[in-house]
Structures are given as structure tokens and as C-alpha cells.
C-alpha positions in Angstrom: 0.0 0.0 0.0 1.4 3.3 -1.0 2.8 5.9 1.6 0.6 8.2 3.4 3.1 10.9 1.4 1.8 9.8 -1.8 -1.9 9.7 -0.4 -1.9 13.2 0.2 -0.2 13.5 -3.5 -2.5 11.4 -5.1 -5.5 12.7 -2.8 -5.5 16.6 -3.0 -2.2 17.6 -5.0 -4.4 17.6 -8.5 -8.2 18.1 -7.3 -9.5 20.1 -4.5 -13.0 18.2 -5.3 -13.8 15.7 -2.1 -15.0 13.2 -4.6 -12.3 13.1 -6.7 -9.6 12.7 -3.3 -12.2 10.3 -1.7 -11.7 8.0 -5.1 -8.4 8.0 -5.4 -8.0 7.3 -1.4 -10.1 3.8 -2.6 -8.3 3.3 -5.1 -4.9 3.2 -3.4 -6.2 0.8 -0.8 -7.9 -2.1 -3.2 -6.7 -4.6 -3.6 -3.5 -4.1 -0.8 -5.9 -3.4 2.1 -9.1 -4.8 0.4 -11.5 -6.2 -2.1 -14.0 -3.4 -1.9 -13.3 0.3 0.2 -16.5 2.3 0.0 -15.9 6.1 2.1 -18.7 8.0 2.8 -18.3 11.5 3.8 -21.0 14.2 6.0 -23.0 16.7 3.8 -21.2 19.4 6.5 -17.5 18.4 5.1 -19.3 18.2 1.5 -20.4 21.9 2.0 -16.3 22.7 4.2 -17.8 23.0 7.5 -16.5 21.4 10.1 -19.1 19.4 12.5 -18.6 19.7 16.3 -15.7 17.7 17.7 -17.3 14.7 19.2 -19.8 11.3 18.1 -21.7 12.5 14.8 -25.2 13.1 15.8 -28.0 11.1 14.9 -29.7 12.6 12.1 -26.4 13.4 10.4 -26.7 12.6 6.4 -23.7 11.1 5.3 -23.2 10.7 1.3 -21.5 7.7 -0.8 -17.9 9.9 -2.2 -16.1 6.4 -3.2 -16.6 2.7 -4.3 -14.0 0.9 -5.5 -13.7 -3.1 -5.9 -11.3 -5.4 -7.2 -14.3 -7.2 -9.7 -16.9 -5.1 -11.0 -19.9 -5.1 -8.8 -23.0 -3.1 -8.2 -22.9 -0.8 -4.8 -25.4 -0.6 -2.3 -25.4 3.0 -3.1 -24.0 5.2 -6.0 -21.5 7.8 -5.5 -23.4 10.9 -4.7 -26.1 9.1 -3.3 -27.1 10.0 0.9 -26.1 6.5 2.6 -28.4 4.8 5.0 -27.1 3.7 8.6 -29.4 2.1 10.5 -28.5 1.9 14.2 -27.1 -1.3 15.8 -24.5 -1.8 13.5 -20.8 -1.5 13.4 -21.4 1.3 10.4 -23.7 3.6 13.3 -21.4 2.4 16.4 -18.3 3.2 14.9 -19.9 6.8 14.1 -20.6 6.8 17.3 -18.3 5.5 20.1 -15.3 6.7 17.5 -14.2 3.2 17.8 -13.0 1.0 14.5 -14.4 -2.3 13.8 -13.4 -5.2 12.9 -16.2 -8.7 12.3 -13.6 -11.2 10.5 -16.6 -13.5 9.9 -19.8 -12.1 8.4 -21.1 -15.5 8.1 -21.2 -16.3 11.8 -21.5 -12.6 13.5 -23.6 -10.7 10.8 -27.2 -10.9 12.4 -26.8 -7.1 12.2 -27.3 -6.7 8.7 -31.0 -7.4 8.8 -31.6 -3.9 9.9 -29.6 -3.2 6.7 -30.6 -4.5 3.8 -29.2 -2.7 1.3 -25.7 -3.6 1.9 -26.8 -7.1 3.5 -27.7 -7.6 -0.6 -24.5 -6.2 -1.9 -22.5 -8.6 0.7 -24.5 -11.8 -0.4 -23.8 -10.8 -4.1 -20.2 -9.8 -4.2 -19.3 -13.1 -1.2 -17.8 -10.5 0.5 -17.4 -12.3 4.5 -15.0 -10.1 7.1 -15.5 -6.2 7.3 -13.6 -3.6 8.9 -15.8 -0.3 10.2 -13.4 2.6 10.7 -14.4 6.1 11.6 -12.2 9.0 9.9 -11.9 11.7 12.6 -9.2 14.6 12.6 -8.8 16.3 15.9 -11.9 14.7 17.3 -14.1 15.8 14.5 -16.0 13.3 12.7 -15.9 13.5 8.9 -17.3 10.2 7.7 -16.4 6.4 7.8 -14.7 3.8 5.5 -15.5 0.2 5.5 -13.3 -2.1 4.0 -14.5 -5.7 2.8 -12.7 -8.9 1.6 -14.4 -11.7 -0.5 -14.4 -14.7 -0.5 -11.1 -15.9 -1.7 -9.3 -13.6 0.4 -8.2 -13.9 3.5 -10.4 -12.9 6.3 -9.0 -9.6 8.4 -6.8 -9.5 11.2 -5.4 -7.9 13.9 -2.3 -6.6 11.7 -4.9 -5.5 9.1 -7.3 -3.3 11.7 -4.3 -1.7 12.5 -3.2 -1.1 8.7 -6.8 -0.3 8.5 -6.8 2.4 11.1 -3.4 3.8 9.8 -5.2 4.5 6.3 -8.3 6.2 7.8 -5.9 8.5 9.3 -3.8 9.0 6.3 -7.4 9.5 4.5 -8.7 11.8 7.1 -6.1 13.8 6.7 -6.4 14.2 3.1 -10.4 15.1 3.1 -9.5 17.5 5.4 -7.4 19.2 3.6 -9.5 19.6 0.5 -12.6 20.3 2.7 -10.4 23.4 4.1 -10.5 24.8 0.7 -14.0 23.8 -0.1 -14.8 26.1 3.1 -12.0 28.8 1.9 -13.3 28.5 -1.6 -16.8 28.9 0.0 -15.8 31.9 2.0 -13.5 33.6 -1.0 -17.2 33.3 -3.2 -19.1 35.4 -0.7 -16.7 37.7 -0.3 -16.6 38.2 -4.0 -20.0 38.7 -4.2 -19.9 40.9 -1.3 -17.2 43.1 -3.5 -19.0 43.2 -6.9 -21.5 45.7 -8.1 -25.0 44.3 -6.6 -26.3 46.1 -9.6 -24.3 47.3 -12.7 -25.3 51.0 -13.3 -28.1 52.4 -15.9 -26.3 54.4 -18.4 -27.2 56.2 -21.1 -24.1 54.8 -23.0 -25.6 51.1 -22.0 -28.6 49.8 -23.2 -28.4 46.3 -20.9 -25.6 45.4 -19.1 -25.0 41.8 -17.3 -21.8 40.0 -16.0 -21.2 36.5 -14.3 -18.3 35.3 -12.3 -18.0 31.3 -11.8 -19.5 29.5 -8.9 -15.9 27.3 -8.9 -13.8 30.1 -9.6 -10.7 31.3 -7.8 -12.7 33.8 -6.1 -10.6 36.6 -8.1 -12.8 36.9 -11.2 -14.3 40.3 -12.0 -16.6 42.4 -13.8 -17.7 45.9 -13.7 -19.4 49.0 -15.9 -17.8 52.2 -15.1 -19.3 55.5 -15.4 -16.8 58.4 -17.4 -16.8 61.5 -18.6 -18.7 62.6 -21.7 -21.5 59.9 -21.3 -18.7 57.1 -21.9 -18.9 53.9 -20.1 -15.7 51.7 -19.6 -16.7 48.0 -19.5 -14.2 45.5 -17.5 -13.4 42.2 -16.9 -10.2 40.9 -14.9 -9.0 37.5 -12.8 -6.4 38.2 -10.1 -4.0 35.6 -9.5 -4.2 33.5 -6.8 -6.8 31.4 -4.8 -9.3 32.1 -2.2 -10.3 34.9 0.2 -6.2 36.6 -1.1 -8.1 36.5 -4.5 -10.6 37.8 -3.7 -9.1 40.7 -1.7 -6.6 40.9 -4.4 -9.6 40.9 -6.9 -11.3 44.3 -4.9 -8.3 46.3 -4.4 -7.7 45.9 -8.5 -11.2 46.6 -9.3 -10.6 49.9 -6.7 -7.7 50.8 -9.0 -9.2 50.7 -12.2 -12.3 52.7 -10.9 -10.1 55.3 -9.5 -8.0 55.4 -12.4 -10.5 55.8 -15.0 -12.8 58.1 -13.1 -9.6 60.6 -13.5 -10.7 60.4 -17.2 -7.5 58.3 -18.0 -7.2 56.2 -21.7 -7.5 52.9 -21.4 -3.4 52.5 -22.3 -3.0 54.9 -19.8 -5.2 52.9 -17.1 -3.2 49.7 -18.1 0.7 51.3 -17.8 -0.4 52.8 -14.5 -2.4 49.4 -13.0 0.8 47.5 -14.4 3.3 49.6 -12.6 1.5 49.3 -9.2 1.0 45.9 -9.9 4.8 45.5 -9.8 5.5 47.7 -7.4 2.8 45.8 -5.0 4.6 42.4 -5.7 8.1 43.5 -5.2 7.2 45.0 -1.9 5.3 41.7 -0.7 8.3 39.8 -1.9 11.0 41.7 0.1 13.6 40.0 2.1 11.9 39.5 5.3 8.5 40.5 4.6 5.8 38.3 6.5 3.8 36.3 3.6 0.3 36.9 3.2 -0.1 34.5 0.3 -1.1 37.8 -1.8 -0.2 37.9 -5.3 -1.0 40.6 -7.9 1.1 39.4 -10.4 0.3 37.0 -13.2 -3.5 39.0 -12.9 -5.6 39.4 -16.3 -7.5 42.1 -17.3 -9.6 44.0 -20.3 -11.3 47.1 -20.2 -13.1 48.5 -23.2 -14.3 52.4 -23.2 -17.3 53.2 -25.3 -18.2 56.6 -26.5 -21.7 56.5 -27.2 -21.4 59.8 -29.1 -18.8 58.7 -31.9 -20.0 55.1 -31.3 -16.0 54.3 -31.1 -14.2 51.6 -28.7 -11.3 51.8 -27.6 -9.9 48.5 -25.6 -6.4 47.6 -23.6 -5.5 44.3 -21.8 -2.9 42.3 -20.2 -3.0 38.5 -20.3 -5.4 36.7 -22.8 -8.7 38.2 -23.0 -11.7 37.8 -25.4 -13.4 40.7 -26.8 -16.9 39.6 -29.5 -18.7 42.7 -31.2 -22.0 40.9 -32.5 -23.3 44.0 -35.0 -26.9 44.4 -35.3 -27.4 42.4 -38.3 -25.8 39.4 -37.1 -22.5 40.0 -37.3 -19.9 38.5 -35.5 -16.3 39.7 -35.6 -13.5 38.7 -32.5 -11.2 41.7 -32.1 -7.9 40.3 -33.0 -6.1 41.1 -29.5 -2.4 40.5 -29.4 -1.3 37.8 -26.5 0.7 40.4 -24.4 1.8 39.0 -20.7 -0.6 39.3 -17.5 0.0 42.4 -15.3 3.2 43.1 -12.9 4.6 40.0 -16.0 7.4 41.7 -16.9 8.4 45.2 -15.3 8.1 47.0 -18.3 5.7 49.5 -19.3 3.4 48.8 -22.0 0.9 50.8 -23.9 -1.7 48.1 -25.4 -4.5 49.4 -26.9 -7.0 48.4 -30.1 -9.8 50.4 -31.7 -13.2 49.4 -33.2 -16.2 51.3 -34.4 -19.6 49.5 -33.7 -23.1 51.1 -34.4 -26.1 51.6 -31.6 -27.5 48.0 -30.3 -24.3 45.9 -31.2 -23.4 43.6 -27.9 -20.0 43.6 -26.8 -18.9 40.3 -25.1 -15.7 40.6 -23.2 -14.3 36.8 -21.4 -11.5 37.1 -19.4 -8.4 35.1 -19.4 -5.7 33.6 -17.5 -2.1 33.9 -19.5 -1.8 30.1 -20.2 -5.5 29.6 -20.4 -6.3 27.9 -23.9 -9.0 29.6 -26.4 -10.5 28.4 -29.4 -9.6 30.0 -32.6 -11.5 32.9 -33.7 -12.8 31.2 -36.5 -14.5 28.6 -33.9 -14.9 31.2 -31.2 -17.0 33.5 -33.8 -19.0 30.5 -34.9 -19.8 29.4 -31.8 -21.0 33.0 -30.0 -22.8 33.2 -33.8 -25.2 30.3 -32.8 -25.7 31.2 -29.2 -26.7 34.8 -30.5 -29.0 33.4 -33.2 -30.6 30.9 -30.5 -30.3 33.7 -27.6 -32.0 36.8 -29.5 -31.0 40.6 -27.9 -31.5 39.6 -24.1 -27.9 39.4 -22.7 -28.8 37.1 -19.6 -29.7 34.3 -22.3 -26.4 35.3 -24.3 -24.3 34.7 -21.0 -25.9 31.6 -20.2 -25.7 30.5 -24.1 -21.9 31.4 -24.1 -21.1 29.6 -21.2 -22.5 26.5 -21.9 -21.1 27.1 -25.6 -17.3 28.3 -25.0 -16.5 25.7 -21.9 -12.9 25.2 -23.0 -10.3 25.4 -19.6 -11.5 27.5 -16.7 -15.0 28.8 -16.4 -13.9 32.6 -17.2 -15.8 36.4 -16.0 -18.3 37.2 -18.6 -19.3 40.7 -19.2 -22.1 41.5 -22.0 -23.2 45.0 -22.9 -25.8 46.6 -25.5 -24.4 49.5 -26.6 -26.9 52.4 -27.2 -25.5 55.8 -29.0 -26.8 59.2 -27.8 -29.2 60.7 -30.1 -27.6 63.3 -32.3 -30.3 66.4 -31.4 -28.7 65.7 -27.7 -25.4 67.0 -28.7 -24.6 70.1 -30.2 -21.2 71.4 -31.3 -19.4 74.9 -32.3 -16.4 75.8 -33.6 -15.3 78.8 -31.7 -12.9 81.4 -33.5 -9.7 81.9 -31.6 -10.3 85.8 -30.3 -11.7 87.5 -27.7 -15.2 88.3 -29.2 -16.0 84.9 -29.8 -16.5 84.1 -26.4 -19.5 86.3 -26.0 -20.9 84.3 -29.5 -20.1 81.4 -28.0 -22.6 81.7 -24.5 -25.4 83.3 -26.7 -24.8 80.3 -28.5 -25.1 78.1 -25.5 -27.8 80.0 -24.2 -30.1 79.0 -27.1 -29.3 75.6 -26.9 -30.1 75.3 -23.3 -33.8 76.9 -23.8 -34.1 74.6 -27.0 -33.7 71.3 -24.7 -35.2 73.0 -22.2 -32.9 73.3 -19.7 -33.3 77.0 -19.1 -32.8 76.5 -15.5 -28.9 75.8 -16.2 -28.8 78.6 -18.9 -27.2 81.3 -16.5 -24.3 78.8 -15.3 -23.3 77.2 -18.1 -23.1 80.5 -19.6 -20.5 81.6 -17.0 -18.8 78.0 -17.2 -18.2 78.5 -21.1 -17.1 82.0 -20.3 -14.1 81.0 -18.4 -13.3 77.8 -20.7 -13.2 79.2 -24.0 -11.3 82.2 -22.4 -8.6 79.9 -21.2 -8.7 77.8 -24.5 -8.6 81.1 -26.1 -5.6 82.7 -24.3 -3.5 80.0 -23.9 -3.8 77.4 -27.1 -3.7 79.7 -30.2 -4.9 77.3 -31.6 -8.8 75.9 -32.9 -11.4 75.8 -30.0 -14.1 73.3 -30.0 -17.1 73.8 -27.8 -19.6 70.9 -27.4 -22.7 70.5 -25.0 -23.8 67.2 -24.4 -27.6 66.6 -22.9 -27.2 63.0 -21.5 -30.3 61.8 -19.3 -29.5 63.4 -16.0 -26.5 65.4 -17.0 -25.4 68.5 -19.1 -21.6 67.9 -20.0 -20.2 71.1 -21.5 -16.7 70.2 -23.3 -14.2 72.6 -24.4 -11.2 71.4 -26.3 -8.2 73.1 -28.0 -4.9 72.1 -29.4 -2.7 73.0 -25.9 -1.3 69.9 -23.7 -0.9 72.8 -21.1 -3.9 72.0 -18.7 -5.8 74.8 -16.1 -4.6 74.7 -12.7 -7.2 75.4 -9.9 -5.8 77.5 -7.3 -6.9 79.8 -4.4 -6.7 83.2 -4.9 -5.1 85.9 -2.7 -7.6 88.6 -1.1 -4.9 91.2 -3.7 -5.5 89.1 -7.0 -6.9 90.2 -9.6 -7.6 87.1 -11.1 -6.8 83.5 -10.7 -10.8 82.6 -9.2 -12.0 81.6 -12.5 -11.6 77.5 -12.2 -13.0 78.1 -8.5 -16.0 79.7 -9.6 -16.4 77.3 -12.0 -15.7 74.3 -9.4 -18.7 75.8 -7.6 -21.2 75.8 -10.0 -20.8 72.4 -11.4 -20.8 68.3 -9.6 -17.7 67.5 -11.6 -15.1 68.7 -13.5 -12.2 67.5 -15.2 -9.4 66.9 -18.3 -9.0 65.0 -20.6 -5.8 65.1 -22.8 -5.9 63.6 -26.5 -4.2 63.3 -29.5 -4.7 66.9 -30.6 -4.5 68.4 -27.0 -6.9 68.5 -23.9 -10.8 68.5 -23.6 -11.8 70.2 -20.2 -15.0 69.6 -19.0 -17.6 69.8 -16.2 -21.2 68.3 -15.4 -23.9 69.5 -13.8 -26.7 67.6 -13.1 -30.3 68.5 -14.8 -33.0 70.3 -12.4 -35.4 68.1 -10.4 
């Protein structure tokens, strides 16, 4: 019989299911120990919990996890199945007293198994005739039993074997409890996941219908989020940090915390992947200093996609470390996998990287975004798009049924975090735009201007501060670019966005003014009439911008 070193190996060093470790426990005993090993296991070590130290109580449903015989033969009960134990037998005394068992003559002391039929049938079939009951307890708690039989062409059980017997239910023991340790962790790291997510993904103009999923045997790390931005935008997300458990899980929040913070700065997505890289690696090399207490956290090897919609220009713009999925599926049916070059997970390699890809997609086209680990493998696209074509055709618009459809669909490796989103494009009479000349007269042209679009979307209420608010920006933008000025109002549900964008890098600094200056209160005024203000560099330049919300 193997070594209660290479039962733990065999047992729990490739599965963490209790099943799985229960069958190859049976498995290494039969035939050395015995003909037939069945182990049955409580629902409370099934589910991670650990029962009360002490007998098991009465009542207490124990399920078949293993049968294993030398000859086939038909069980009592199947694997899964909850086990009957009647009580005046060695299966219910040895539950109870914490005693093994040994009867090395069923023929002569089995008047027993009348109460228990079931395995009373099984005996007579297989000429099964000695029987050893042994309890598997670690630290006085009771996690189930194995019984061990011998037909009848082997040698009935001895002393020597009872004790060989009571050595494996240790080494057994042992094992189960180690895998239930991470059921219970892996049960605690999934509520604490969910306890970290968005209960509810956010109603955005941007988003038609938004839904995500995360695996129910996941690492406990896998994400999803919809982010509000600036300008109506919405940055969708999906990510896996490394590691298993409640550290996942933690790991998981504190990298969801950074994205949010980084992209509610108004950040581009290449920008938002550079910076979470760096901290990334700067968060792993201070864990692993010399002398550091562990905390079995780990940020590196983490995967991630974030994709950034503008419902206005109805343009995407997507970054990612590791090997994520993106899936437009266009209105009419379409389905097209943006090509996204395999680039290493985050904190990989130390270096900074800028990875970004660009796609145009019309109003109502679903965006499907999968994450991935850095080894995990994918179909080809040509598979992946046929696939995610069928589940659409079969699932229609609603996004729910497209998860469920995709999962069942794209089960390849490691149940991943799903994100789906409708996109839905601002209507074009909610956004107006003007070209504002760059002198000093323009500026009075330009909150006229403004002025009649408020009153023509009715929003006469905000007519007086957004007037002032496009006073001061398209005076800075005026004075400091030289260059064109774009000014562009935006009447999203609950918001007016006013944007003003010219061809300087140099960005507005807000600062409080002496009691003696003449100027310099311009950006604090401008702080004060509006929720939220910001800037936004690009190609060209910046775009500064506020929000205030609509009247009540």
C-alpha cells in the first residue's frame, strides 16, 4: 500500500474536489488493504464546514464519495447518493463510540445486517465475509467512515490489518481534510466576492443592458464591472487576479478599486493599463522583500480588459494584459472577435506597456468581453465567432440568455468572468457642437450660442451657469492654445456635459486666490457651479469639462 506521502499526493495535490480525493483514497487501498473500500463522507464536510468535535449526531446525512472493488460489482449505493445507517450496526457504532471495527466472519457474526438491507444484498452478491468499520476523525471531529471488505477468496482480516486499516483512515482523514479546508475557503473567497462586486451594474445612457457573471468554482478573483466616465462614456471591464481564495478575492477588490479610481480621472485605457501594471509591480516587489511576513497575496500573473465606449462617436477603444476575449455581434448578425495581441498578465514583466485596439460599432451591437488567465487555452477565432454566432441566433438581444448561451457554448479550460453589454449611441439632437474662433469676441458668441441651446432642450434653468462655465473655458482655451477651440454640449439623461477642447497639452490649474489678486478665481468659480469637473488630454491636445446635473 502506498505511503501516506503519496496519499496526500494522489489525494489533493491535483483536485481540490472531495470526490475526486475520496476516489483515489479507494483506489490506493484495493486490492492491498481490500477487495471493496466504500468512504462516505458528512453533507457538513461536503459543503467545508467542520461538525462539532465529538460522536456524529443522529440525524447526520452522510453521502456515498467512493466505491472501488477489485471485480466489477454493483454498490449498495451510487456515488453521490445519501447513505443509510441504521442503528445497531458497526457502520452507526463506529460513528458513534469513535471506535473501529473489525467482524472477521460475516457468516457467523452478521445478524446485524438485517436492519440493513441494502448492503446485507450487496455482501450476499459480491461473497464479501470479514469487514472492517473505521471512523475518519481529525482532531476529534468526525468527517465520515470507510469500510473495507474482503471476499471470499481472500483472507479474512486480522489484527495486523485493523491496524493497517486504522493507519489508512488517518492518512485518509487527513487528506479530506485538507481539500474540505479549501472547499470552506473556496466557499468563503465566493461570498466575499459577491460581497465586492457591483450588486447592480449601473443604468447608463451609453448602455442599453448590461450583465456580468463570475463562476460558482472560480478562484474567487474573477471580476466584472461597468464604469461611469466622462462625456457619457462607459468603460466596460473584466479581470482574474492571480491567486486562490479569500487573497483573491481581496486581491480581486483592491484591483477593481484601482481601475475605478484610475478611469474616473478620465484616464485612456493604455493609460489605465501602464499605470495598474506599474503598481502591480511595485505591490509584488514589496510583498516579496527580504523578510517580509507572507500573506499569500499575489497581484502578479492577474488578467485584465477594459473597453471604453463613446456612445457619441459610437467608437471603442480596448487595452489588456494577459489573454482576454473581446466579441462585437453588430446588429445584423454580425460576429467579428477583435484580434487582441497575447501580451503578458500584469506586474509580468516590469516593463511598461501601452496596449491598446480600436473598433467602431453602431447603436444595439453587444459587446462580449471573457477574461483570461495567461496560459488559459482559447478556441480559434474562426471557432470562437461560430460558436458565440449560434448562441446569438438561439439567444435573440436579451444578454442574460447570451451569458448563459456562451457559457454552456465556450467551456474550453476555466469557467472565465463574462461581461455582455448593449451599446446604445446618444441621439444626435442631444449633442450640439461649435467651432469657436480663436479671439476675444468669440466668447461672448459662443454663450449666446449656448444659451439658445439650453432653452431649445429645455434646460433654461442651467442657462445662466453654463453661460459663465463657457465664459471662463473658451477664455482659457482662447488665451492659452492659439490654436482651434471646439465647444460641445452634451444633454445625456441626467447630465449637461459642457466640453471645451483646443490644441494645448498645457492644462488649467485650480488655485486659491489671494484677497490682492486680480484674477486666478476663474476655475474656483467654476468648481462651484458644477458636480464634476475634469481633463482629458488627447491626441490633438486636452478637452476640459464639467457636469452638472439637470433640475429636479
Amino acid at each position: 500500500m502506498r505511503t501516506s506521502t503519496e496519499l496526500k499526493s494522489s489525494a489533493t495535490g491535483t483536485s481540490s474536489d472531495l470526490f475526486q480525493t475520496a476516489a483515489r483514497l479507494a483506489e490506493a487501498a484495493v486490492p492491498e488493504l481490500a477487495d471493496i473500500v466504500t468512504i462516505e463522507v458528512s453533507e457538513l464536510t461536503l459543503r467545508g464546514e467542520a461538525p462539532t468535535p465529538g460522536p456524529l449526531r443522529n440525524g447526520t446525512a452522510l453521502r456515498r464519495a467512493a466505491f472501488q472493488s477489485v471485480r466489477g460489482a454493483k454498490p449498495a449505493y451510487a456515488v453521490g447518493d445519501v447513505t443509510r445507517v441504521p442503528p445497531a450496526t458497526p457502520y452507526r457504532q463506529s460513528l458513534t463510540d469513535l471506535c473501529p471495527r473489525l467482524i472477521r466472519d460475516l457468516r457467523q457474526d452478521g445478524r446485524w445486517l438485517a436492519r440493513d438491507s441494502a448492503r446485507a444484498r450487496v455482501i450476499r452478491e459480491t461473497r464479501a465475509h470479514s469487514l472492517i468499520v473505521v471512523p475518519l476523525v481529525v482532531r476529534g471531529v468526525v468527517l465520515g467512515r470507510v469500510d473495507l471488505y474482503r471476499r471470499a477468496d481472500s483472507a479474512p482480516f486480522g489484527s495486523d490489518d485493523l491496524r493497517a486499516a486504522v493507519r489508512f483512515a488517518d492518512h485518509a482523514a487527513q487528506c479530506l481534510d485538507i481539500v474540505r479546508g479549501r472547499v470552506q475557503e473556496r466557499a468563503h473567497a465566493r461570498l466575499l466576492q459577491r460581497d465586492l462586486l457591483p450588486e447592480v451594474l449601473p443604468s447608463l445612457s451609453a448602455v442599453e443592458d448590461a450583465e456580468g457573471h463570475v463562476p460558482e468554482e472560480g478562484s474567487g478573483g474573477e471580476w466584472f464591472d461597468v464604469i461611469p466616465l466622462p462625456g457619457a462614456r462607459a468603460a466596460l471591464v473584466v479581470g482574474v487576479a492571480e491567486g486562490q481564495g479569500a487573497c483573491s478575492a481581496v486581491g480581486m477588490s483592491q484591483l477593481r478599486a484601482m481601475v475605478i479610481a484610475l478611469a474616473v480621472r478620465d484616464l485612456g485605457p493604455g493609460e489605465i493599463l501602464a499605470c495598474l501594471d506599474d503598481v502591480v509591480t511595485r505591490l509584488t516587489r514589496e510583498q516579496t522583500a527580504p523578510g517580509r511576513r507572507s500573506l499569500d497575496m499575489s497581484y502578479a500573473g492577474s488578467s485584465y480588459l477594459c473597453v471604453v465606449y463613446d456612445p457619441v462617436t459610437g467608437h471603442c477603444t480596448a487595452s489588456w494584459a494577459g489573454r482576454p476575449e473581446l466579441v462585437v455581434v453588430f446588429p445584423d448578425g454580425v460576429v467579428s472577435t477583435l484580434v487582441l495581441a497575447s501580451h503578458p498578465p500584469l506586474g509580468a514583466t516590469g516593463r511598461p506597456f501601452e496596449t491598446t485596439a480600436e473598433v467602431d460599432v453602431p447603436s444595439g451591437s453587444v459587446l462580449l468581453l471573457r477574461s483570461g488567465g495567461p496560459d488559459e487555452p482559447h478556441p480559434g477565432p474562426d471557432t470562437a465567432v461560430e460558436r458565440i454566432r449560434e448562441v446569438v441566433d438561439r439567444s435573440g438581444p436579451d444578454v442574460r440568455k447570451i451569458i448563459e448561451g456562451v457559457r454552456r457554448a465556450v467551456s474550453q479550460g476555466p469557467e472565465p468572468a463574462l461581461l455582455v453589454a448593449r451599446t446604445r449611441a446618444l441621439d444626435p439632437e442631444n449633442v450640439a457642437t461649435l467651432a469657436v474662433p480663436p479671439d476675444a469676441p468669440a466668447v461672448a458668441a459662443a454663450r449666446a450660442w449656448t444659451s439658445r441651446q439650453l432653452t431649445d432642450w429645455t434646460l433654461d434653468e442651467l442657462a445662466f451657469t453654463t453661460a459663465l462655465v463657457v465664459s471662463e473655458l473658451v477664455t482659457n482655451a482662447i488665451r492659452y492654445s492659439g490654436g482651434p477651440v471646439e465647444l460641445r454640449l452634451i444633454n445625456d439623461d441626467h447630465t449637461l456635459i459642457c466640453e471645451v477642447s483646443d490644441s494645448s497639452s498645457a492644462a488649467p490649474r485650480l488655485r486659491k486666490a489671494k484677497p490682492i489678486d486680480e484674477g486666478g478665481r476663474g476655475l474656483s468659480i467654476v468648481s462651484e457651479l458644477t458636480q464634476h469637473n475634469g481633463i482629458r488630454y488627447t491626441a490633438d491636445g486636452k478637452t476640459v469639462w464639467t457636469e452638472q446635473d439637470h433640475p429636479a
